[in-house]
C-alpha positions, -999 to 999 in steps of 0.1 A, spaced: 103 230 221 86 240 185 121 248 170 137 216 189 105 197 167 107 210 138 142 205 138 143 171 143 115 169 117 135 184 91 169 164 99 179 132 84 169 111 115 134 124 113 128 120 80 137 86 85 114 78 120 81 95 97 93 73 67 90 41 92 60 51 111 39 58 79 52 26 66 41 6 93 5 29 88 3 17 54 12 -22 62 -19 -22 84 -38 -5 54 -32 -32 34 -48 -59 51 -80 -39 59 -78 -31 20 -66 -66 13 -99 -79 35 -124 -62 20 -110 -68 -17 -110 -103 -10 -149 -103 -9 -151 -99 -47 -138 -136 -48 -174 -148 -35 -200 -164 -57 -226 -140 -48 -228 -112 -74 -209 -86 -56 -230 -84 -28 -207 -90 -3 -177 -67 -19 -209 -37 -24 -223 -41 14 -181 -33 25 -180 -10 4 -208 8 16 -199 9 48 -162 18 42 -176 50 20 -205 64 46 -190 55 80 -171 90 93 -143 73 111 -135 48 79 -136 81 56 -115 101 82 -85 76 85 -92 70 47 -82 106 40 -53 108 68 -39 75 49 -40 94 14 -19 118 35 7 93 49 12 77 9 17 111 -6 43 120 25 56 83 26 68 88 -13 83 122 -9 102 111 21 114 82 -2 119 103 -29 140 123 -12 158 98 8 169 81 -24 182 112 -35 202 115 -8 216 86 -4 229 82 -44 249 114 -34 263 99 -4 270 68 -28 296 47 -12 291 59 22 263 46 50 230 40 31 194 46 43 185 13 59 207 -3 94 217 -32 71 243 -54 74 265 -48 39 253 -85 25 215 -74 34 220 -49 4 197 -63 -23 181 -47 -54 151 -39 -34 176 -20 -7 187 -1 -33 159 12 -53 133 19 -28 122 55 -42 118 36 -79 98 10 -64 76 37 -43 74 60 -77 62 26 -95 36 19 -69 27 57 -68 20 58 -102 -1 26 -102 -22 47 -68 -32 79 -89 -43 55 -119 -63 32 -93 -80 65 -77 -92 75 -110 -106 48 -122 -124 39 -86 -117 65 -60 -130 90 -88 -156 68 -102 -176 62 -74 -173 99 -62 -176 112 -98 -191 88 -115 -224 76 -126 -221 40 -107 -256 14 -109 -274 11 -78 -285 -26 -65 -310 -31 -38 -298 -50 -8 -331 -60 19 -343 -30 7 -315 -9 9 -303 9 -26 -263 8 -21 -240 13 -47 -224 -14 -76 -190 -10 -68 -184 -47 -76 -198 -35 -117 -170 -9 -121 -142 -34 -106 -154 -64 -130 -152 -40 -159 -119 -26 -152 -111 -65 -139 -124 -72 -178 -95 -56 -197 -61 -70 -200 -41 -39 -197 -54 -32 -166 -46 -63 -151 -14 -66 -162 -6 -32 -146 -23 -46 -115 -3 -74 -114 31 -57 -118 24 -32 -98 18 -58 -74 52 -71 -78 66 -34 -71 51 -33 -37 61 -69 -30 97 -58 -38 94 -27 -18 75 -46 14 108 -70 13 129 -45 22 104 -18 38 92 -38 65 122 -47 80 137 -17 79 106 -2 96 114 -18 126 148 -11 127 147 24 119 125 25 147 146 5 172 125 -26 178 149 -49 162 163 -72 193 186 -104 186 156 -122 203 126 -113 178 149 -102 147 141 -140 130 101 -136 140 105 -102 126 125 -109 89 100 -140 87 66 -120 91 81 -93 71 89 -118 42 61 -137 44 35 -106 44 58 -92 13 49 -123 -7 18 -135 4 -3 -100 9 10 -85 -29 3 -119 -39 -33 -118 -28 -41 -82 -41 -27 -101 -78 -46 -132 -77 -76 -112 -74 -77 -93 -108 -67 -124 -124 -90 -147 -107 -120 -122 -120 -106 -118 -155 -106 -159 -160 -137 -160 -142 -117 -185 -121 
């Protein structure tokens, strides 16, 4: 039974089931991510965005699903990684995603650069939040009498500096690129395409792969024109 797993783990139709199921892990990430980010858009001085946060760093379940998700992105991109690899030496023959030939966009066809892009973009996010409010020396506000930490400080300063949000935004684009073909495929891979809900399907999945990058964007330029 082991050796029948691990078998199918390591073959081609595996790797392609744990690519689609840690997709779909990391779609649901964004919109709890996308939720809480959103609080920095109220006119409150970061009280709202700092009380999520908050919670989000000190409750045990949030943090144990937080580290199990930094798991699925590392093994989501090496999977990609890999898959792309594959699939330029197969070049000419059946490609990762069940697609129709005319569904073979740019986005199809450079998944693992749009994952690498987004990765990148990860790591430099991490350090300059993950790390700073583990590592850092982040201002303390008091909340009802509660000291909780500024997390909404280090955000507007990072927020402050152009660089940074261009990189935001573009890297933005990169996953928007990425959801337009990931999502889809996701379901397909997984067999839960059905002639019935294939249009409900290709209309959520384009519609979440404009509208949710689109949100995370708007955020860092909102804050940075003080809009």
């Amino acid at each position: 039974m082991n050796n029948w797993f691990s078998r199918f783990l390591t073959s081609s139709l595996g790797k392609k089931l744990l690519m689609a199921l840690t997709g779909l892990f990391l779609i649901l990430f964004l919109v709890v991510h996308l939720s809480g980010n959103l609080q920095l858009l109220k006119n409150d001085g970061g009280r709202s965005f700092n009380i999520y946060a908050e919670f989000m760093s000190t409750n045990i379940l949030i943090q144990t699903i937080s580290k199990l998700n930094f798991t699925f992105i590392l093994l989501h991109v090496l999977l990609s990684l890999y898959l792309t690899i594959q699939n330029r030496r197969a070049r000419g023959s059946e490609r990762y995603a069940v697609t129709s030939g005319k569904s073979s966009i740019w986005a199809s066809r450079n998944m693992g650069v749009l994952g690498t892009l987004v990765l990148i973009f990860i790591v430099v996010h991490l350090r300059h939040f993950y790390g700073e409010m583990h590592f850092g020396s982040v201002p303390t506000v008091n909340y009802d009498g509660k000291e909780v930490r500024d997390l909404a400080s280090v955000v507007d300063y990072w927020f402050s500096k152009d660089w940074y949000v261009a990189l935001y935004v573009f890297s933005m684009g990169a996953l928007g690129f990425h959801l337009w073909h990931g999502f889809v495929s996701a379901f397909q891979t997984l067999g839960l395409n059905h002639p019935k809900y294939n249009g409900l399907i290709f209309f959520v999945g384009k519609t979440f792969s404009v509208v949710v990058p689109a949100l995370f964007a708007w955020i860092p330029i909102a804050m940075y024109f003080n809009i």
